[in-house]
C-alpha positions in Angstrom: 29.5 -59.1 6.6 29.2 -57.5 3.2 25.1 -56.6 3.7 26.7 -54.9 6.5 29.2 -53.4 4.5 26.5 -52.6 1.7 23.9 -50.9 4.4 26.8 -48.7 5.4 27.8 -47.7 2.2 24.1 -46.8 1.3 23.9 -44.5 4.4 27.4 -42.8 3.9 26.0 -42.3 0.4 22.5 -40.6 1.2 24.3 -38.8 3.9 26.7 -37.7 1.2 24.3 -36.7 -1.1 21.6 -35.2 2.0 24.6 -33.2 2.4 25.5 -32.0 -0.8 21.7 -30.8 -1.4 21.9 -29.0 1.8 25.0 -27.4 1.4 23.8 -26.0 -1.9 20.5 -25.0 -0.9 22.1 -23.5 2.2 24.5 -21.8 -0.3 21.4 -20.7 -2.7 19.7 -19.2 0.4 22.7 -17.2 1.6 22.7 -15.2 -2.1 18.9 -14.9 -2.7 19.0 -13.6 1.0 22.0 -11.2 0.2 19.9 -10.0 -3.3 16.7 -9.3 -0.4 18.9 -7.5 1.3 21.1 -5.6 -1.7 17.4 -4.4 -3.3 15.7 -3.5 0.1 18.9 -1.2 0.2 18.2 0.2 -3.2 14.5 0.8 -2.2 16.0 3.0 1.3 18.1 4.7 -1.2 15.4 5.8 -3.6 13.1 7.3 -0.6 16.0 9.0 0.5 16.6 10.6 -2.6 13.2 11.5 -2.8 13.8 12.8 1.1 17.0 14.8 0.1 15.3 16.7 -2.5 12.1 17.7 -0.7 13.7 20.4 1.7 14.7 22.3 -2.1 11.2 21.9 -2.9 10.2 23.5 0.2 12.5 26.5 0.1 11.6 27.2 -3.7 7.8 27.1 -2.2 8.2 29.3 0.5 9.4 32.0 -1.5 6.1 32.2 -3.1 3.7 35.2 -1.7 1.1 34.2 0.7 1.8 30.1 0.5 -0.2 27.9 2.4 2.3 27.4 5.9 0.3 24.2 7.0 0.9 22.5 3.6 4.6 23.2 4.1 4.4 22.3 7.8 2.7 18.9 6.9 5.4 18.4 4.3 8.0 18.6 6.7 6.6 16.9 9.0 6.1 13.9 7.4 9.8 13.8 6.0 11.2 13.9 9.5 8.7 11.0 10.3 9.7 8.9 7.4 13.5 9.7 7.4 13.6 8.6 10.9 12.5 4.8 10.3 15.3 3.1 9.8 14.8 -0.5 9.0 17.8 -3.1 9.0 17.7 -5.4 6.2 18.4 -8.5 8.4 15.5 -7.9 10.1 12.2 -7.5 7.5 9.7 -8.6 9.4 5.9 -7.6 7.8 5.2 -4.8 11.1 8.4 -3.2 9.7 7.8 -2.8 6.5 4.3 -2.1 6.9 5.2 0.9 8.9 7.7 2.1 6.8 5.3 1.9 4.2 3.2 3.7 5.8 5.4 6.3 6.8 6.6 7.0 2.9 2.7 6.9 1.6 2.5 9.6 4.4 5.2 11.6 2.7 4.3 10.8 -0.7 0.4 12.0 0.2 2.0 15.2 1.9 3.7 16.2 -0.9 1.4 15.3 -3.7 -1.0 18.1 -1.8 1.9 20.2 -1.7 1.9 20.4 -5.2 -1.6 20.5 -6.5 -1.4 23.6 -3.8 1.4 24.9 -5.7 -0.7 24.7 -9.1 -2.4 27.5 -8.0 0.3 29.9 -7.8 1.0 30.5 -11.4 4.2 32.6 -10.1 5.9 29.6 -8.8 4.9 27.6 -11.6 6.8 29.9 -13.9 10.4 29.8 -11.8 13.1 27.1 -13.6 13.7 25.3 -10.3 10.5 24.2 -9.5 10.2 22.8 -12.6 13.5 21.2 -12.2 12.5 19.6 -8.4 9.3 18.8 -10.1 10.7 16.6 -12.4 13.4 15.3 -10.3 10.5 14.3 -7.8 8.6 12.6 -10.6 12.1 10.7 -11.9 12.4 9.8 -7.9 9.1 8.4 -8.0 9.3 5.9 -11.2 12.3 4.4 -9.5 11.3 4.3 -6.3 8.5 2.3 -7.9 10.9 -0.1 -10.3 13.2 -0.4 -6.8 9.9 -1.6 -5.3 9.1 -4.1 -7.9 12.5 -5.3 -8.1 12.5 -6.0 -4.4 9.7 -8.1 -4.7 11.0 -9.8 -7.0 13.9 -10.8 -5.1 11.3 -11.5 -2.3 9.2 -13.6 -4.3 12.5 -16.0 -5.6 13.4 -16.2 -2.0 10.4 -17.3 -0.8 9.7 -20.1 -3.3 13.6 -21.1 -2.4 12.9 -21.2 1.2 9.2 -23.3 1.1 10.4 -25.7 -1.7 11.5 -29.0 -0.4 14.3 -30.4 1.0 15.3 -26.5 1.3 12.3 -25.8 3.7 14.3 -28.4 6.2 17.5 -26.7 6.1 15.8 -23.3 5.9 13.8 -23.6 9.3 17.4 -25.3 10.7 19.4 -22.2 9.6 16.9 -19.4 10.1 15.9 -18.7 6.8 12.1 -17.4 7.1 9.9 -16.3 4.5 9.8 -12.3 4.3 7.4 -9.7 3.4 7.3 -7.7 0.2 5.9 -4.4 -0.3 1.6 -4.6 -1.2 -0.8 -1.7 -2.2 -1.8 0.5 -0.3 -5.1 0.6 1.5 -7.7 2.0 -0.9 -5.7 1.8 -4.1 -7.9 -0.1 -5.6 -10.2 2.7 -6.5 -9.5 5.0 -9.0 -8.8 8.5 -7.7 -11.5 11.1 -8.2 -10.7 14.2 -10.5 -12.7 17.2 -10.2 -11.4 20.3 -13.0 -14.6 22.3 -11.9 -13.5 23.3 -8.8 
């Protein structure tokens, strides 16, 4: 009677304790999921900021004489495509964020040739508030690239949550999968070419 007793108190007590870990790696989950999800949100923000002042940037442009139309037509073209991607934060799968990805380094190559095109107008270069956009774009871009970072980040801790044992048994019970972080871009590994004898 008391092995008996003493094989059920064992049990209760690794249930117990099985228990306890899973609550609280259930409960470590649930917040380094909510931090995914709180600096994916910063990273939308950031783009969109950069999306909200390109249409300023555009008018200021197209007040200079003779400026290329299918640079400004490219431009805009690419915002609408990118603005329109709206990816949910509950649902990061690697497609989704490759795509969106792909949509902003459309943008982001759209308007880079936007301005090198502009350098040529020494006109436009002279006005205040294309200086001003400029350096609001260039402000937009270091934090779009810290929001980047700092969503990997979050990513990465996630991920080594999720995989680490016992968690990776009460992460594949509860749904928690590993996610996708943002990764250079095709080609980026070689420098770009500048030419000043053009």
């Amino acid at each position: 009677m008391k092995s008996r007793n003493l094989v059920l108190i064992v049990v209760l007590a690794f249930i117990l304790i099985l228990g306890g870990c899973g609550c609280n790696g259930y409960n470590r989950m649930i917040n380094l999921d909510e931090n995914v999800k709180n600096k994916w949100n910063n990273v939308q923000s950031d783009y969109q900021r950069r999306a909200d002042l390109i249409p300023n940037l555009v008018s200021t442009v197209k007040g200079a004489a003779n400026f290329e139309q299918t640079t400004l037509t490219q431009v805009i073209e690419a915002r609408a495509k990118a603005t329109s991607m709206n990816i949910n934060a509950e649902n990061l799968t690697p497609e989704k964020i490759q795509q969106f990805q792909q949509a902003q380094s459309q943008l982001g190559g759209a308007l880079s040739r936007l301005l090198v095109v502009a350098e040529q107008y020494p006109q436009l270069q002279a006005t205040q508030s294309f200086r001003d956009l400029q350096a609001q774009l260039e402000g937009t871009e270091n934090r779009i690239k810290v929001s980047r970072n700092d969503f990997n980040s979050a990513v990465q801790e996630y991920n080594s949550v999720v995989r680490r044992f016992p968690n990776n048994l009460f992460a594949g019970m509860f749904g928690f999968t590993v996610k996708e972080g943002f990764k250079a871009e095709a080609g980026s590994e070689r420098a770009p070419k500048v030419d000043f004898q053009k």
